[in-house]
N, C-alpha and C positions, 0 to 999 in steps of 0.2 A: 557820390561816385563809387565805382567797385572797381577795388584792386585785387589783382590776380595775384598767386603763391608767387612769391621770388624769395623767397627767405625758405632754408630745410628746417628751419625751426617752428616754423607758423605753419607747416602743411601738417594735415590729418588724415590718414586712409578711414576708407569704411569699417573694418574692421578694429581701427583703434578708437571710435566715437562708439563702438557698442562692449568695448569693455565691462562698464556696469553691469550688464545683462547677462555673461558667460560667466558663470566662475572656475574658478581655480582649479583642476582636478591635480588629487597627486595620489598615489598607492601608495598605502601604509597597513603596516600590521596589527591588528587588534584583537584586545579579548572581550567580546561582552557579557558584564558580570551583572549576578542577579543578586539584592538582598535576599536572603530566603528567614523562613521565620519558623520551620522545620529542619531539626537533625536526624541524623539514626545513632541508635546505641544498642551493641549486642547484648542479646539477652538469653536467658534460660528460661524454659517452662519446663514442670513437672506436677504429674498429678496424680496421687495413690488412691486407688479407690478399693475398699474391703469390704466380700461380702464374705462371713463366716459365723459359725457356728462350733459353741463349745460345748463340751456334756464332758460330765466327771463319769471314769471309769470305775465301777466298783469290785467288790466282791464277784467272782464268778462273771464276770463282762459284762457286769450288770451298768446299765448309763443312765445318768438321771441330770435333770439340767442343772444349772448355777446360775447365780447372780450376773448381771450385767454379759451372758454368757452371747445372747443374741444382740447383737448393738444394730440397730435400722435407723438408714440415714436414707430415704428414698425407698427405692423399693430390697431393703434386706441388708444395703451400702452404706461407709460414708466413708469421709476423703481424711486421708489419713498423712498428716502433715510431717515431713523427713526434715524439714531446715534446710540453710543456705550449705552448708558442708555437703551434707547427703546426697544433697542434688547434683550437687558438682560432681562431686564423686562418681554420681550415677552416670554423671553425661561422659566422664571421662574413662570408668571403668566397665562400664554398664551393670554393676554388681549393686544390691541392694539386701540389706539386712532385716526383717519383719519378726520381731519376737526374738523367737529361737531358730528361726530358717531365713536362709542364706539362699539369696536369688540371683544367678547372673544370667551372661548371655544375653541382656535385656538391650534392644538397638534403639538407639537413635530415631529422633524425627518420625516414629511410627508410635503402635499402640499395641501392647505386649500382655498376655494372659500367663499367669501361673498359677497354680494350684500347690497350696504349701499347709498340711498337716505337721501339730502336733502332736506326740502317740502314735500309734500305730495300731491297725485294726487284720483282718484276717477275712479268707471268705468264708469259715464256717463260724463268724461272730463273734470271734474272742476281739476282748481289745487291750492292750496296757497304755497305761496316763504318762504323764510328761509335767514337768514342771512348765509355764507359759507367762508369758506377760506382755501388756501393751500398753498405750496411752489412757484406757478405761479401765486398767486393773490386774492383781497377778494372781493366776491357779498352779496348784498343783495338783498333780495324778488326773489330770484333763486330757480328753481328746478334740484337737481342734481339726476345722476342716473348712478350709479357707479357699476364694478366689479372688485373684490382686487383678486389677487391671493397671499397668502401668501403660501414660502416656508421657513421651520427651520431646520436647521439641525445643529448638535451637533458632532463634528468630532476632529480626532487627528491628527494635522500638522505636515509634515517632517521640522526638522530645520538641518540646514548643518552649525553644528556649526566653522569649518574655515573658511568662507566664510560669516559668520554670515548672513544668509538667510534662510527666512522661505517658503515653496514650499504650492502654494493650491492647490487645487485636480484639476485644469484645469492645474499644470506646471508655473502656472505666480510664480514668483522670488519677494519678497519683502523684507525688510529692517527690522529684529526681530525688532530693537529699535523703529519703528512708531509703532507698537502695532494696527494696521488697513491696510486693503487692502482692493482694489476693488476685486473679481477676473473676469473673462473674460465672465462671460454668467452674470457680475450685479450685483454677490453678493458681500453684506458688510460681511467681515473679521474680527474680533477679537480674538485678544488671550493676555493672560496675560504675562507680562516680564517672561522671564528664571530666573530659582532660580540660583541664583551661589553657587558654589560647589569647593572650597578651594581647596578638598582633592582630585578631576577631578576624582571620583569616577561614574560618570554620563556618563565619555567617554568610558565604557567598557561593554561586554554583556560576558556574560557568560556561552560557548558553553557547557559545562560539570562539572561534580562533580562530585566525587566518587571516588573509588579505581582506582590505574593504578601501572603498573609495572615497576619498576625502574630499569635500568642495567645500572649500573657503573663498572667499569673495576678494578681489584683486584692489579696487580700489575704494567701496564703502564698509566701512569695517564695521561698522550697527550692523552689518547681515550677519546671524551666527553661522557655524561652520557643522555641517549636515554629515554625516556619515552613512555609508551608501552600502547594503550588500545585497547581491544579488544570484543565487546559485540554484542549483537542483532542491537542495535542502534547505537553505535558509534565504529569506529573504526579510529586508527592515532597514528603514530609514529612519535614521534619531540623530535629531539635535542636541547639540552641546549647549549645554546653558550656564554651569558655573563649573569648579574645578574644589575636589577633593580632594586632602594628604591625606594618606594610611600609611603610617612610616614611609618607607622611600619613595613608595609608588604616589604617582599624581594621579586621578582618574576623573572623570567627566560626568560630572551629573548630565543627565536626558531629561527631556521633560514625563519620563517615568521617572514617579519616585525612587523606585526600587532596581532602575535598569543604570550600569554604568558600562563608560568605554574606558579601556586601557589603551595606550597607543605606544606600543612597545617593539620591541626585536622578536624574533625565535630566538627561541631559547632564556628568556631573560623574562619570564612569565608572573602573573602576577598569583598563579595556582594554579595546580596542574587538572585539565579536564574528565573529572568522573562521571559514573552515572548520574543523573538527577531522581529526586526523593518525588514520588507522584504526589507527597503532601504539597510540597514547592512549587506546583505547575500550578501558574493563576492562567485561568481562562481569561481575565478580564484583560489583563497583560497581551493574552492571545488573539483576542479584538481589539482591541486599540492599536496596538501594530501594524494591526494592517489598516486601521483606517489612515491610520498618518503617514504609512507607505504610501498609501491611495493617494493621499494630498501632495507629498511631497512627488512624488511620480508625476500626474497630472501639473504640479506645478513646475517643475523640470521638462516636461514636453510643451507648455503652451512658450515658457521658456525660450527654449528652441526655436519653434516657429517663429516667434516674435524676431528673434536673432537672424531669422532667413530671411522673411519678410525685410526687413529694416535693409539687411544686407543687399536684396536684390535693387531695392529702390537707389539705396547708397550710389549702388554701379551705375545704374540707368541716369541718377542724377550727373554724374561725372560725368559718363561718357555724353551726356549733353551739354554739359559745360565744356567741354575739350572741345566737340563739336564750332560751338559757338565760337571762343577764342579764337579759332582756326578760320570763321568768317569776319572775323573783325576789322581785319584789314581792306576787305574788302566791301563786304557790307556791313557797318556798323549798324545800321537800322536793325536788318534781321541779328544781327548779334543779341541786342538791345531786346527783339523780342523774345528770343528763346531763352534768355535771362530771366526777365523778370514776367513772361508768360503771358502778359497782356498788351496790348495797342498802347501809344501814346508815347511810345519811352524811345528815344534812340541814344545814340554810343558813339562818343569820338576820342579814338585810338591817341596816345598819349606814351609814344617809346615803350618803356615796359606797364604802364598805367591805360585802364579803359574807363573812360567816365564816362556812368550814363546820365541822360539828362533828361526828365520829363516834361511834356509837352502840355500848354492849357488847352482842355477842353472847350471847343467850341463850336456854335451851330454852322451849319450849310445845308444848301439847299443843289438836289439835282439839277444838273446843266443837258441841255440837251447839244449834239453835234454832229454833222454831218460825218464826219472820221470819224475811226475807230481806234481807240487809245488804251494803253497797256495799263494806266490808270482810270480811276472812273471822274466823268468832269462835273466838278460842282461849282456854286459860289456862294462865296462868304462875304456878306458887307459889301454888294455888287462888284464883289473882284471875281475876276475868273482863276478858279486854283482846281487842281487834280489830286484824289485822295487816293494815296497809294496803300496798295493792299498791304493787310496782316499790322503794320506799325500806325497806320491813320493817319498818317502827315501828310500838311499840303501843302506842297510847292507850288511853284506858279508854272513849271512848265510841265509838259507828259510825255509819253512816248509815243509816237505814230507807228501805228502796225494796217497790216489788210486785213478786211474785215473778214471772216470766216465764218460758214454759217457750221461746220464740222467740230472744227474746235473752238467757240465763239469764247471773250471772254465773262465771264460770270463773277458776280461777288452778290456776299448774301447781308443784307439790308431790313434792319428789326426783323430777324429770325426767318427772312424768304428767299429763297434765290433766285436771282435776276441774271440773263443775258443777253448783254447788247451788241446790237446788230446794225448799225451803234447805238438806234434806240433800244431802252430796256423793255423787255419779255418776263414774263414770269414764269419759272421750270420749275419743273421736281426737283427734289433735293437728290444727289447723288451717294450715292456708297461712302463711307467713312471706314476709313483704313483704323483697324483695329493692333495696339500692339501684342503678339503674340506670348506670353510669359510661360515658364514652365519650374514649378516652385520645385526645390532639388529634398525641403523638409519632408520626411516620411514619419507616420508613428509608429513610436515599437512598441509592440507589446509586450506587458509582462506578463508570460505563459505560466510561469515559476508561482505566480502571487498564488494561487489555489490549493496548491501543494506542500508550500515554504513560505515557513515566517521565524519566530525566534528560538520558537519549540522544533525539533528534526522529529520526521514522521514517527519514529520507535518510543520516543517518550508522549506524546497524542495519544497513539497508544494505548500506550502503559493508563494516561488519564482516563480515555475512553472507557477502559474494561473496568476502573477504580470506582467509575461514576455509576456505570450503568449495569455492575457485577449485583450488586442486592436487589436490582427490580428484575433481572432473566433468573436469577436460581429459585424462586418458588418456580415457575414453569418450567426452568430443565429439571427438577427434581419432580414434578408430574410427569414429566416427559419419559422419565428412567424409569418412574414405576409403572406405569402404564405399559412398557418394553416389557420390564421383568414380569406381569400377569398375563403377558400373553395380547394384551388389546394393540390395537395397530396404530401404530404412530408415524407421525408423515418419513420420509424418506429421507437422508442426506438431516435429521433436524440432531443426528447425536452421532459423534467421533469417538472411535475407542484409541485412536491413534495415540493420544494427551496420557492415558491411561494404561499406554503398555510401554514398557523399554525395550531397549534391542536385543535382552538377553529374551524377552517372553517370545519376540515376535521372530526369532531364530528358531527358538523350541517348535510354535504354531507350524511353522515353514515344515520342520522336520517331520514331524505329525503328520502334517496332511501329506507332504510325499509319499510317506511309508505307505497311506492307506491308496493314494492313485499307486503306485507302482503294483497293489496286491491285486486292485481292481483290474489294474492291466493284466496281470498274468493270468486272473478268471476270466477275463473277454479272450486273450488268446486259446486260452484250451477249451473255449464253451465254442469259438470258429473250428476249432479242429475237428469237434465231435459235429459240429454241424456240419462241416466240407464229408464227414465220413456217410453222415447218416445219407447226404445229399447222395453220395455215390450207391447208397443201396438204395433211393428213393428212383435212380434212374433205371434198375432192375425191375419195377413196378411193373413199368408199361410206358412201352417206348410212345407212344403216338401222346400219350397224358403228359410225359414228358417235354415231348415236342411243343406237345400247345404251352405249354407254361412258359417255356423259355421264349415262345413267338414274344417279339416286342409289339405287336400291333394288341393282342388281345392279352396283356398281359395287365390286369382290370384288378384294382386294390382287393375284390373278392378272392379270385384266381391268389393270390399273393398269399392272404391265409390262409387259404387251404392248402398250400403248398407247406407253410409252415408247420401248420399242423400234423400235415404226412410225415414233414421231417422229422417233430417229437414224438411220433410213433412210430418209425423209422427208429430210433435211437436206443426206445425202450423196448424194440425187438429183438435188438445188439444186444444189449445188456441182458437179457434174459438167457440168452441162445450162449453168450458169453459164459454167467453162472451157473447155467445146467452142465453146459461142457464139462468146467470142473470138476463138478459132484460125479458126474456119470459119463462113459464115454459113448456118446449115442452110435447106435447100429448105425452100417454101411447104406449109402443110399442105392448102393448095386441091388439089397436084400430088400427094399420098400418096392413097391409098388413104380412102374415107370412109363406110366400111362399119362403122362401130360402132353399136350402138343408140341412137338418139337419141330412147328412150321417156322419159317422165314421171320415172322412179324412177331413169333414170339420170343424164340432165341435171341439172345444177342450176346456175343464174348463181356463180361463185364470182370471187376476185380473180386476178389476171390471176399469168402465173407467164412465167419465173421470179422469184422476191421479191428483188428487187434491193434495194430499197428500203426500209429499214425504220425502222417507226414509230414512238414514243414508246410510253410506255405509253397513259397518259392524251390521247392524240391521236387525233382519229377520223381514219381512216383512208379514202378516196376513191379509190375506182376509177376510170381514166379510161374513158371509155365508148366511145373507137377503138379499146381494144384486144377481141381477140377471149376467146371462154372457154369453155375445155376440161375434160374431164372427166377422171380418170385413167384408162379402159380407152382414151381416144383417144390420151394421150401413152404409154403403154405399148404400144397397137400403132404408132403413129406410130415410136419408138425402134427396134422389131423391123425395121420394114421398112427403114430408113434402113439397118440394120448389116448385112442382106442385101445 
């Protein structure tokens, strides 16, 4: 039998049968920390390089060499060691002491030249000696004459602290506890001891802070508890697998070995977030994150699905159970079938109780009959019974209907369908009503996973340039000399931007102003003299004129020669100008005044020579005493004066 919910204790919604499947979500604040196997430690470099030459001064400035006087480490050099004092000193005073000469001035993080004589020399040859001494020996009455190349530099050492080794920037390996290295290109090495740190809060970097989302599992507790983040920057899913003490702090092994979570407050932090050391950045760290985001992702979505799916059916199952209860009373058969979904079974209602009851299966054989019955007529065991649809049961009475050849009734018989009229026919199968579902699951994508993982784009980075910096500097340093000889290198392949500050690229700015501002004020007075020459060029000949200025025939030829007339034109000024000066030429009343003085050749034009000149936008006025000539006048006028 099957008994219905009467108890609020024994009922289940859809939703509470797939508890397993959803878990927990809840927001929590976390740090995630990284073992690291790299520290920094400030350091110093310093490196004295000498090239000099000593000669004894003699009698009468006579010089001759000495002992050990040329010392060649290289070519004419060698590196000349100051100690852990000096150095400091150097970095702190920028002063440095060589022999008998006293060096300052010398800056920081750069590479500094001085020149430092012993004695004193003269430029007609004389010289007097000086007492001298170095790390190769001491002169007197010597003259030295020395070039120091001092380099400083001020840097953060990789220390590998298993291994207790501290790395210099050439890769040499040394011993934290000497506290000095050489390294490989000469320089002197210092750094201070390592602080020690009790609480080995020093071996951890700290990839993230902030909110993340915690799924823990509601009611099978073997599921471990996932931590979930997902942002513009970071993105990583890691399980908790067992649990850490570091003094107060609890933290959560991942199944990275070296990744942990804190699950703490703001404020109440397990170390505060600094840069991370590009020694510390594991790419392998950086692929495996994301495959197990991948997995953990994908298995949180089919997840989902499953929970929708399950859930849709849940309902559909219910609301056909509700259904059914709801016919029980009246049809316990169909009750009976929509229950247990197949033939044979029928239900007799029972106050709050439905029991159904299953029926034995047995043969019959089609009946034939004159009427037409709402059931189909068979017989079993020469009895006459009617097999009523959807439940299979046979009663011994049926139901008389009229026969309809429209709506006839049909039932379908080992897989065929039959309608009887009241004998059976065989039809086509008809339409089967399909239920419509529409699933509410969607998948989301992770847009973030390509961009964000547990490294933030600025330390990639920083790895990227780390990894693939010694394979591009032989070609950018082809690239730069190939610039500097003059050979042509692709475009956009080299930035001077990296290379200048904003005090150089202020200076640049200033510079090139100065020289467009002077350029400007030569294009303006080289228009003035040209607007001038123009105006004596239309004295010419008006109709020459004319045509140049026509816009139909005004032919790139036309356009030079026009030009051309103007710088002849200008150099007529200028001459007519300088003569003036020197001499004041005869009256043109007293020359010769036999030029045509027809219509087409006159014309009022401004008076010349153009001493004077106008603005652009300034109207220009002619004074009305002076006189106005024509150019075949002042061209015969020139002819006869130079006769």
């Amino acid at each position: 039998s099957y008994n219905t919910c009467v108890h609020e204790g024994t009922c289940y919604s859809p939703h509470e049968l797939l508890e397993d499947v959803q878990p927990q979500e809840e927001e929590v604040y976390i740090q995630l920390v990284q073992l690291s196997d790299y520290d920094k430690s400030p350091g110093l470099q310093c490196k004295v390089e000498v090239n000099r030459v000593i000669n004894y001064c003699g009698m009468h400035s006579h010089i001759s060499i000495v002992h050990n006087g040329r010392r060649a480490r290289s070519i004419l050099e060698y590196i000349q060691e100051i100690g852990e004092q000096a150095c400091r000193r150097l970095h702190e005073t920028g002063t440095l002491t060589i022999g008998n000469a006293i060096l300052d001035l010398i800056k920081a993080n750069s590479t500094n030249y001085r020149s430092t004589t012993a004695g004193s020399t003269t430029v007609d040859g004389k010289c007097s000696g000086a007492q001298f001494s170095d790390g190769y020996g001491s002169w007197d009455n010597v003259m030295v004459q020395a070039v120091v190349k001092i380099t400083l530099r001020a840097l953060e050492l990789s220390v590998k602290r298993a291994a207790e080794y501290i790395i210099m920037p050439s890769g040499t390996y040394c011993k934290i506890s000497s506290k000095l290295c050489i390294d490989a290109d000469g320089s002197e090495t210092y750094w201070l001891p390592m602080p020690i740190d009790n609480c080995h809060f020093d071996q951890y970097d700290i990839l993230y802070e902030g909110l993340a989302t915690k799924l823990s599992p509601r009611v099978n507790h073997s599921i471990p508890t996932v931590y979930t983040v997902t942002t513009q920057e970071t993105t990583f899913a890691l399980t908790k697998t067992t649990e850490l003490d570091v003094f107060d702090y609890k933290l959560s092994q991942t199944e990275h070995p070296k990744l942990f979570i804190l699950q703490t407050q703001k404020g109440r932090t397990f170390k505060t977030r600094t840069r991370i050391s590009v020694d510390n950045l594991d790419i392998f760290h950086y692929v495996n994150s994301k495959f197990i985001y991948v997995k953990r992702y994908i298995k949180t979505q089919l997840a989902q699905l499953y929970r929708n799916l399950m859930e849709q059916k849940c309902s559909l199952k219910r609301q056909v159970l509700q259904n059914a209860l709801t016919l029980a009373s009246i049809a316990p058969d169909e009750t009976a079938y929509r229950i247990m979904k197949e033939p044979g079974y029928t239900a007799v209602l029972s106050r709050e109780a439905l029991h159904l009851v299953k029926c034995i299966p047995v043969e019959c054989k089609l009946r034939h009959e004159e009427q037409c019955y709402t059931e189909l007529p068979v017989t079993h065991r020469n009895a006459s019974y009617f097999l009523q649809p959807r439940s299979r049961i046979l009663p011994k009475t049926g139901t008389l209907r009229d026969c309809n050849e429209l709506l006839p009734v049909m039932y379908k018989l080992h897989g065929t369908w039959f309608r009887l009229k009241p004998k059976p026919v065989e039809v086509l199968a008809s339409a089967v009503i399909q239920p419509l579902t529409h699933p509410s699951w969607h998948y989301t994508s992770s847009s973030s996973l390509t961009i964000s993982d547990i490294y933030n784009a600025e330390d990639l980075d920083h790895l990227w340039s780390h990894i693939i910096f010694p394979v591009e500097r032989p070609s950018m340093l082809n690239t730069i000399a190939r610039g500097v000889m003059g050979n042509e290198i692709p475009a956009g392949s080299i930035s001077m931007l990296n290379l200048l500050d904003e005090d150089s690229l202020e200076s640049i700015a200033e510079s090139a102003g100065k020289r467009v501002w002077t350029l400007e004020r030569f294009r303006h007075i080289w228009v003035r003299q040209c607007r001038c020459a123009r105006h004596l060029h239309h004295h010419q000949n008006g109709e020459a004129s004319d045509r140049y200025d026509h816009p139909r025939v005004r032919t790139p030829h036309n356009v030079w020669m026009e030009h051309a007339s103007y710088r002849s034109d200008m150099e007529l000024l200028l001459h007519l100008n300088s003569r003036s000066k020197e001499t004041a030429p005869p009256s043109l009343e007293e020359g010769p005044s036999s030029s045509p003085s027809g219509p087409e050749v006159r014309r009022p034009r401004h008076a010349l020579p153009c001493d004077i000149v106008h603005e652009e936008n300034e109207v220009e006025k002619v004074p009305e005493n002076l006189k106005r000539y024509t150019y075949l006048e002042l061209r015969q006028y020139l002819d006869n004066k130079d006769v």
